[in-house]
N, C-alpha and C positions, 0 to 999 in steps of 0.2 A: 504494500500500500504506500502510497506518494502522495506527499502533501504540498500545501503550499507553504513557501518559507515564512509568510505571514503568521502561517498558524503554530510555525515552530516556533517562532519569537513570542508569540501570545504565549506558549506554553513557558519558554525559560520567565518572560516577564512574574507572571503567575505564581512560580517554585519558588523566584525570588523575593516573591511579596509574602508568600505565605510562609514560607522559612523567617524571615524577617519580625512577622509578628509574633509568631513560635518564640523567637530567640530572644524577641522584648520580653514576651510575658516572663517567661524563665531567669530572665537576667542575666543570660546564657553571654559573656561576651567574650568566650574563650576567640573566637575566630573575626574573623572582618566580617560581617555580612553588610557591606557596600551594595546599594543599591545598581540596579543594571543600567549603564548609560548608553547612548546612541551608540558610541565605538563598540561596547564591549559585546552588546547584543550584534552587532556585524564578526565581532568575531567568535563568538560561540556556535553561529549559526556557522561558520566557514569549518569549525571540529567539528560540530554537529554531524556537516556533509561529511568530513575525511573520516568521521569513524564509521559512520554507515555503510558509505561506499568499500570499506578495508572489512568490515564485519559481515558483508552482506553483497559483495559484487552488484549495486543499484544503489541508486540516486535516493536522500530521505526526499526530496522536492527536488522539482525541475528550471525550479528559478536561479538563472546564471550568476555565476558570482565571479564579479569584475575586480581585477587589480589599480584601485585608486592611490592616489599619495598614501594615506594613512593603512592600507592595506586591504586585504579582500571585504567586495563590499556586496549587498542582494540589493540591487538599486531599489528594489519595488517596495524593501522595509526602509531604505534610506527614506522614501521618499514619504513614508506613513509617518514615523518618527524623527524626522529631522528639527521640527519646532522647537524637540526638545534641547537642542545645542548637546551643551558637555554635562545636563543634568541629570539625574538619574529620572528614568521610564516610569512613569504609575499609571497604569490600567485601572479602568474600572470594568471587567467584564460583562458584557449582555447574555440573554442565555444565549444567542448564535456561539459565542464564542467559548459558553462552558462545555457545550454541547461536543467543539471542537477537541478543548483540552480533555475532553472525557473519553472521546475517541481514539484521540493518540492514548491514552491511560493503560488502554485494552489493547491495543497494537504492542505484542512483548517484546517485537525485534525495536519499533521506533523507542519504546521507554524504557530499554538497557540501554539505549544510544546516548538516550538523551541524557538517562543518568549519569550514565559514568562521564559523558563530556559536560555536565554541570557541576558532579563531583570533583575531578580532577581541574577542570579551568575556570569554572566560577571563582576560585579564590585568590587568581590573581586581580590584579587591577587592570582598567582598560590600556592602561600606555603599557604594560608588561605584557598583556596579551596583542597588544600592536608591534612589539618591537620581536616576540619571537618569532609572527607571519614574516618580520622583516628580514630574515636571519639567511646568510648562504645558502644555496639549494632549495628552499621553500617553493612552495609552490606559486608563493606572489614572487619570487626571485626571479624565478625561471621564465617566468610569462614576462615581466616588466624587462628582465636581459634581452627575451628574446623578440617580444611582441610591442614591449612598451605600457605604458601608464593606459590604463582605458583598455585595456582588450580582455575578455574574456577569459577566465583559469581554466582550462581545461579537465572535465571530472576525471581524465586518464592521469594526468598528472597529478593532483589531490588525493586521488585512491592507491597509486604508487608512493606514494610520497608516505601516505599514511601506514601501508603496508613495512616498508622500509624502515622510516622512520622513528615512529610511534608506538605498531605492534612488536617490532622484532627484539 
């Protein structure tokens, strides 16, 4: 099942609100729970696709993710969230979009994906998860060396990358 990158964003926004007030009530403040900014939701959604795509040879969503200055970007969430600037994302979900996040919930392959790339990258910050898409061999490396700023990541590149990379 394929979603839209819209509706993976709605989901991490979501885990991040509700973990969030989880971790006030409890006084829990062993860890950062930093709210999700425009950058960092671009880049979770870009592990999101590498771990899928390495876990599951296919696409979680079919929304292209383009190599911008600040690194891989799904223009179509850029464009829903961009208002936000450099602040952290607060949703208020309608039921269309609980209905979503309840969907992926029951899909087992998209919510080990999502988990474990919300577990492992949610705790860094947005510039630390921008500077390691920026890092030699990356898959935003590779496209900006070869193709330049503006062009499209390739999901063959991203899924090797991650295989390589990430799982070995």
């Amino acid at each position: 099942m394929n979603y839209k990158a819209s509706s993976i964003a709605k989901w991490f926004l979501a885990k991040n609100k509700s973990e969030s007030i989880e971790h006030e009530a409890t006084g829990d403040d062993y860890e950062v729970y930093e709210g999700i900014t425009h950058l960092k939701l671009q880049k979770l959604l870009f592990y999101a696709q590498g771990i899928y795509l390495a876990l599951n040879d296919n696409m979680l969503f079919y929304d292209q993710i383009v190599a911008w200055e600040h690194g891989p970007v799904v223009k179509s969430v850029y464009d829903e969230y961009k208002q936000n600037g450099r602040n952290p994302i607060n949703i208020e979900l309608n039921p269309e979009d609980e209905n979503l996040i309840n969907k992926i919930e029951t899909d087992s392959r998209a919510i080990e994906t999502l988990r474990l790339c919300y577990d492992n990258f949610a705790i860094y910050t947005a510039w630390q998860l921008r500077e390691m898409t920026h890092q030699s061999d990356t898959p935003w490396d590779i496209t900006v060396k070869s193709r330049g700023i503006g062009k499209v990541i390739e999901p063959t590149i991203i899924k090797d990358y991650f295989l390589k990379e990430i799982f070995e």
